[in-house]
C-alpha positions in Angstrom: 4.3 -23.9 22.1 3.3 -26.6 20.1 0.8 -25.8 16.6 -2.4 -27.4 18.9 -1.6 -24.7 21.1 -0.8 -22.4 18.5 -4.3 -22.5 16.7 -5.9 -22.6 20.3 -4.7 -19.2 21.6 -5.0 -17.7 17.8 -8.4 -18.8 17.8 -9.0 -17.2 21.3 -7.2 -13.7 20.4 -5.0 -14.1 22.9 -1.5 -13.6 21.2 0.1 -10.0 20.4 0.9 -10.2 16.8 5.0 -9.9 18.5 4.0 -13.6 19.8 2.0 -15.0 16.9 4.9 -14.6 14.7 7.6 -15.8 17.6 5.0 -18.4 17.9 4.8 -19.4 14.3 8.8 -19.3 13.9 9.2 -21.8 16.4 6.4 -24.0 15.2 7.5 -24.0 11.1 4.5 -22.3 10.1 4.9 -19.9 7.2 2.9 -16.5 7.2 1.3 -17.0 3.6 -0.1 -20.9 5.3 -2.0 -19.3 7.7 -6.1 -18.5 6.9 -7.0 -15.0 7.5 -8.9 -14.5 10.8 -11.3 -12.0 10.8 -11.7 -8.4 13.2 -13.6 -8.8 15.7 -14.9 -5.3 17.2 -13.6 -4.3 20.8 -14.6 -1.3 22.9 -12.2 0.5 22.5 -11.2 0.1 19.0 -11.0 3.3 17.2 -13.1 4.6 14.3 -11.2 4.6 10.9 -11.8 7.6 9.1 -10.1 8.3 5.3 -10.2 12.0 4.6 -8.2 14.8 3.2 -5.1 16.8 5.0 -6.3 19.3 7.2 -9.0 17.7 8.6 -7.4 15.0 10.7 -8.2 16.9 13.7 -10.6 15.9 16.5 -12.0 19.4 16.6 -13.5 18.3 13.6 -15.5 15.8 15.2 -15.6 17.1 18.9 -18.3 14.8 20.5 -16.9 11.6 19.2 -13.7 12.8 20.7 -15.3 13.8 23.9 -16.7 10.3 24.5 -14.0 7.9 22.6 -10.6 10.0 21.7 -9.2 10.6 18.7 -10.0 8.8 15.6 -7.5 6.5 13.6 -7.9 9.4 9.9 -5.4 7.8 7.1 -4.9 10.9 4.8 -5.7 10.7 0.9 -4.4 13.4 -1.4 -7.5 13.2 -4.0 -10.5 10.9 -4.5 -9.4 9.1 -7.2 -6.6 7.9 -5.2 -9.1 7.1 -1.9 -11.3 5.5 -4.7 -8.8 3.1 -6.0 -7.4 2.3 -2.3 -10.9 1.5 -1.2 -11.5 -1.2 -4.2 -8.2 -2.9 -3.8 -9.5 -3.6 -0.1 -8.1 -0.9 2.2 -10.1 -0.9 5.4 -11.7 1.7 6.5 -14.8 2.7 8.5 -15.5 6.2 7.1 -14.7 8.0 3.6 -14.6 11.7 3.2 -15.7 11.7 -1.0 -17.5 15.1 -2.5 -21.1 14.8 -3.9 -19.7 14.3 -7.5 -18.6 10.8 -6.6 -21.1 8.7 -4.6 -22.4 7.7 -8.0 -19.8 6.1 -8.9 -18.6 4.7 -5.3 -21.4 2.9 -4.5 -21.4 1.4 -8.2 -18.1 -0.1 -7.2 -19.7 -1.4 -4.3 -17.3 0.1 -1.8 -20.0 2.0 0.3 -23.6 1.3 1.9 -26.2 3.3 3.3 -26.3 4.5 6.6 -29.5 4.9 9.2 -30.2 8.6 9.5 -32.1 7.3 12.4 -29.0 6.8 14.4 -28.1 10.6 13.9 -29.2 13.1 16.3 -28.2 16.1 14.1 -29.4 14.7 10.5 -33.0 17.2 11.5 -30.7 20.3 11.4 -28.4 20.0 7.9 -29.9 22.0 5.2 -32.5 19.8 3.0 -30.7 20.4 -0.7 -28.0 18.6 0.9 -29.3 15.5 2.0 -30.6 15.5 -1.4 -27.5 16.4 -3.4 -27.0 14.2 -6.8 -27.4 11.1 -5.7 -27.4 11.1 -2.0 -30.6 9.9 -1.3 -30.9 7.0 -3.9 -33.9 4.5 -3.7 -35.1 6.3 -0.5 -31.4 5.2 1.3 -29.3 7.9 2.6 -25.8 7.2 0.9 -23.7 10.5 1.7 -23.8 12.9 4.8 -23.1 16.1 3.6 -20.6 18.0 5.8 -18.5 20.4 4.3 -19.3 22.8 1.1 -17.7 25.9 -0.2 -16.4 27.4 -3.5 -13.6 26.7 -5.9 -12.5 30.3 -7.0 -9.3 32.1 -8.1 -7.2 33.9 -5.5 -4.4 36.5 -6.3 -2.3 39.1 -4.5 -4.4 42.1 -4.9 -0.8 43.9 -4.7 0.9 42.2 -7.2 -1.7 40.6 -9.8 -3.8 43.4 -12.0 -5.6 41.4 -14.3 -6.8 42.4 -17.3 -10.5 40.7 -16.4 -12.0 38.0 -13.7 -11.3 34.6 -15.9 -9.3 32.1 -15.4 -7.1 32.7 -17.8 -5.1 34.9 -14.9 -2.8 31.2 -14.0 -2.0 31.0 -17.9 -0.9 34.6 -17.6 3.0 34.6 -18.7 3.5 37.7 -17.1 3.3 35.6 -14.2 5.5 32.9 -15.2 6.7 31.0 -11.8 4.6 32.5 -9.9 1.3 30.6 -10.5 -0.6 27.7 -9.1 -3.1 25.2 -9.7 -4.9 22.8 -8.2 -3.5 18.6 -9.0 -6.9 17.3 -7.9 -7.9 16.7 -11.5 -11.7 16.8 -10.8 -11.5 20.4 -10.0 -8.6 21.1 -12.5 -9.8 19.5 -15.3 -13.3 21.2 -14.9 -11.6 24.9 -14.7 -10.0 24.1 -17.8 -12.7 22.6 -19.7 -14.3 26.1 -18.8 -11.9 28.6 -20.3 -11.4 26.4 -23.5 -15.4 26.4 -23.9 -16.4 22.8 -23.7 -19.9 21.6 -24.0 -20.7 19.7 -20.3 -17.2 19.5 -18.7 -18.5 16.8 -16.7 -18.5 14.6 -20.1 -16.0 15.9 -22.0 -15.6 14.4 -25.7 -12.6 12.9 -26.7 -11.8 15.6 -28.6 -12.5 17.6 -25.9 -9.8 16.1 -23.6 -7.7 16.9 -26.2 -7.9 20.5 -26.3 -8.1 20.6 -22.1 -4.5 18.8 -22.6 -3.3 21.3 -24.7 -3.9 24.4 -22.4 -2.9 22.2 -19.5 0.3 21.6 -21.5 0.7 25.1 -22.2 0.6 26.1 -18.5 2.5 23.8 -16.9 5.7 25.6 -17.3 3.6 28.7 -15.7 3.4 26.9 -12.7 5.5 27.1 -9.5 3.8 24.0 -8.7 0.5 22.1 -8.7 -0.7 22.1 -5.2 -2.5 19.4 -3.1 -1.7 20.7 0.8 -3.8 24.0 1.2 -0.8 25.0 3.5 1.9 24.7 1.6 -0.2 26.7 -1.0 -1.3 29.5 2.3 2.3 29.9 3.5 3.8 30.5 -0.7 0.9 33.0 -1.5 1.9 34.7 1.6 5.4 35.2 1.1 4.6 36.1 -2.5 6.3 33.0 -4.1 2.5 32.3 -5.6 1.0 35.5 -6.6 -2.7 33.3 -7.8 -3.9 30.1 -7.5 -7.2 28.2 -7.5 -8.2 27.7 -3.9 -11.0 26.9 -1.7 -12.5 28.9 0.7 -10.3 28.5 3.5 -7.2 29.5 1.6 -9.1 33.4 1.6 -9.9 33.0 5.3 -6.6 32.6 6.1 -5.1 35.2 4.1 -7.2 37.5 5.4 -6.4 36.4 9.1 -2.7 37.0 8.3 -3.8 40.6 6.8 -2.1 39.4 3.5 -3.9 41.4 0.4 -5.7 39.4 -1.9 -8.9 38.9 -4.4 -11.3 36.6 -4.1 -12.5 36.3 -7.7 -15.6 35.1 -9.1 -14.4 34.2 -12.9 -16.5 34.9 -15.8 -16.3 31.2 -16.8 -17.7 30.5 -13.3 -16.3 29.3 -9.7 -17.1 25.7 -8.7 -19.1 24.8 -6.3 -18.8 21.6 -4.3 -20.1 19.5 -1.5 -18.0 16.9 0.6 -19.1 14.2 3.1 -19.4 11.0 4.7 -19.7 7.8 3.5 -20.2 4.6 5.0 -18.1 2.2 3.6 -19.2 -1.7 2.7 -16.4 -2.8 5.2 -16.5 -0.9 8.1 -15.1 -2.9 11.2 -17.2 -0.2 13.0 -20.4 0.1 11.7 -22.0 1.7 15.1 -19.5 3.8 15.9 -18.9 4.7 12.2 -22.5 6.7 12.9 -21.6 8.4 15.9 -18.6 9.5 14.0 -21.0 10.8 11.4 -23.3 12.5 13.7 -20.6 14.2 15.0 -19.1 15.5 11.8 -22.8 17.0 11.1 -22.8 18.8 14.8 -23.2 22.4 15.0 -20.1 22.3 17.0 -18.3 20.8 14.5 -20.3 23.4 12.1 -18.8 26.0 14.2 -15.1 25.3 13.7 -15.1 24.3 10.2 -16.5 27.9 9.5 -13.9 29.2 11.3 -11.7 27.3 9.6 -12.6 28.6 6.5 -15.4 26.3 5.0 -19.2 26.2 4.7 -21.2 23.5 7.0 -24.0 21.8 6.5 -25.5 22.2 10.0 -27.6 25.5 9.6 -27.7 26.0 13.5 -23.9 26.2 13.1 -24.1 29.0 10.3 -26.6 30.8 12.6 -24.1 31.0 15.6 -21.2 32.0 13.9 -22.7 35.0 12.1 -22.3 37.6 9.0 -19.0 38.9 9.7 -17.3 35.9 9.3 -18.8 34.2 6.6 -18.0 37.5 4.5 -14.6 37.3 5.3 -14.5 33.7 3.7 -16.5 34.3 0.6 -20.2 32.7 2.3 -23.2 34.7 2.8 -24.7 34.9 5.7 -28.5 32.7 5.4 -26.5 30.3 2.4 -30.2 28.7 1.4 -30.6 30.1 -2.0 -26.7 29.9 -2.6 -27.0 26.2 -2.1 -30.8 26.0 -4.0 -29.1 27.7 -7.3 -25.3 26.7 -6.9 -23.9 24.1 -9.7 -22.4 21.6 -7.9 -20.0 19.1 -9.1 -21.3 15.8 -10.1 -20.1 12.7 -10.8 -17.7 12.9 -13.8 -17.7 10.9 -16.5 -14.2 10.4 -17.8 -12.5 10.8 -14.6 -9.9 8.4 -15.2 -9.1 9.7 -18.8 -8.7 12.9 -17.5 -6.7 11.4 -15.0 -4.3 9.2 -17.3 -4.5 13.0 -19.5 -3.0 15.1 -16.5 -0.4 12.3 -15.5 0.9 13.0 -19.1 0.9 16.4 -19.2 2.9 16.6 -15.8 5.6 14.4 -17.6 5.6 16.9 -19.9 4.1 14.3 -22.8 
């Protein structure tokens, strides 16, 4: 194969990449010489869809399944780190971001907004949610909520007598080892900020920061470890290696399905609140099967098995078919409208990064 050939067949999308770079071998022709071409959709190319462990499951979003298969869903470990992926140029169609950030993702420029038009289940999510911070900006829908729930402390009702409801249970040294925390500094750093009685621990002073580091600082020997995989955090509070943790929602559901005792506790400094969703990102490959993807992720059957999973929906038609009994047993009442009128939700977060930078230190022990 000679280059005219070469740049013929490239140009038609007719080589594997295994023959472009035989090709290119035999012809001289370095990899860095070569222009970029760009994607070109096919049928049956697969939505891309960044979200967090546990969620990469296509029960999750059962009628894109049903018509396409499974989705291509890269994992990120926290938002900051999806947030810093997306602006260096990692492709994806979908992101999975809480309300707290679309502030400051669609300042970066890495998402767009999306046409609720396309969305045949956008009538049935509860209105404060489509309206949550800054979803709805300039009359453009930037965030589809999906997933909600509570940020709480958790112990083994069997093990753990504390002395109140507060947070200050994982700084307890009687506990020493046993202990765990959240590493997703947006929820972390907030808790903190809490017990040590800062102003708005959404815009935390420097001086502020300071004194969050401290008790950080203080608890990190406390710690068995910081947890970022709700299952590896599930299967130590069960055996007892944790004996209380912060923890979502779905981390009580599950205890409770395993019969393992434990507390759901609503701290006196006050549980978070948060709301999680889809985003449409500024260089989706997929842009029309990026919204069926987001339809289905707002489908009561999707509702359905996230609650049984362990985590408030968005679809009220999905809340309404699973029923009391189970929402109690994962912390949610039953007609959520008022929780979700008067909860405090996280919001976008001023000094992120510091905070960030902050926690990295204080988990060198610096």
């Amino acid at each position: 194969m000679d280059i005219k050939e070469l740049k013929s067949r490239l140009s038609n999308r007719d080589l594997t990449r295994r023959q472009m770079l035989e090709a290119m071998t035999a012809v001289g022709v370095a990899m860095v010489a070569m222009p970029v071409l760009p994607k070109l959709a096919r049928a049956d190319e697969p939505v891309s869809y960044f979200t967090w462990s546990g969620y990469d499951t296509p029960e999750f979003y059962p009628s894109y399944a049903a018509k396409y298969g499974n989705a291509n869903m890269p994992i990120f470990s926290d938002e900051q780190e999806a947030f810093q992926k997306l602006q260096a140029g990692f492709i994806v169609d979908i992101a999975h971001p809480c309300s707290g950030r679309i502030e400051k993702w669609r300042d970066a420029g890495i998402i767009v907004p999306f046409d609720t038009g396309k969305l045949s289940n956008w009538g049935d999510i509860y209105d404060v949610l489509k309206h949550i911070n800054t979803a709805d900006q300039g009359g453009q829908q930037w965030f589809a909520p999906i997933d909600w729930g509570n940020t709480g402390l958790i112990y083994r009702s069997d093990i753990v007598t504390p002395k109140e409801e507060s947070w200050s249970v994982l700084w307890d040294e009687e506990y020493k080892g046993r202990l765990s925390m959240g590493e997703d500094i947006t929820d972390t750093a907030i808790i903190t900020g809490l017990l040590v009685g800062v102003k708005d621990p959404y815009a935390m002073t420097d001086e502020e920061i300071v004194k969050v580091k401290e008790k950080l600082a203080a608890q990190r020997d406390l710690l068995r470890f910081y947890w970022s995989d709700t299952t590896v955090l599930e299967q130590a509070i069960a055996s007892g290696e944790v004996v209380a943790a912060s923890a979502w929602n779905g981390t009580l559901a599950k205890m409770n399905e395993q019969g393992v005792p434990v507390t759901w506790a609503n701290p006196k400094e006050g549980m978070l609140t948060w709301c999680c969703g889809a985003v449409l990102t500024s260089n989706a490959p997929e842009p029309e099967k990026a919204h069926e993807m987001i339809d289905a992720l707002i489908s009561k059957d999707a509702g359905i098995w996230l609650i049984n999973y362990g985590y408030g929906h968005s679809n009220r038609t999905a809340f309404e078919a699973v029923g009391a009994e189970k929402l109690a047993a994962i912390g949610l009442p039953a007609d959520p409208t008022k929780h979700l009128e008067n909860g405090t939700f996280s919001k976008d977060n001023k000094r992120v990064e510091d905070l960030q930078a902050m926690f990295e230190q204080v988990k060198a022990g610096l």
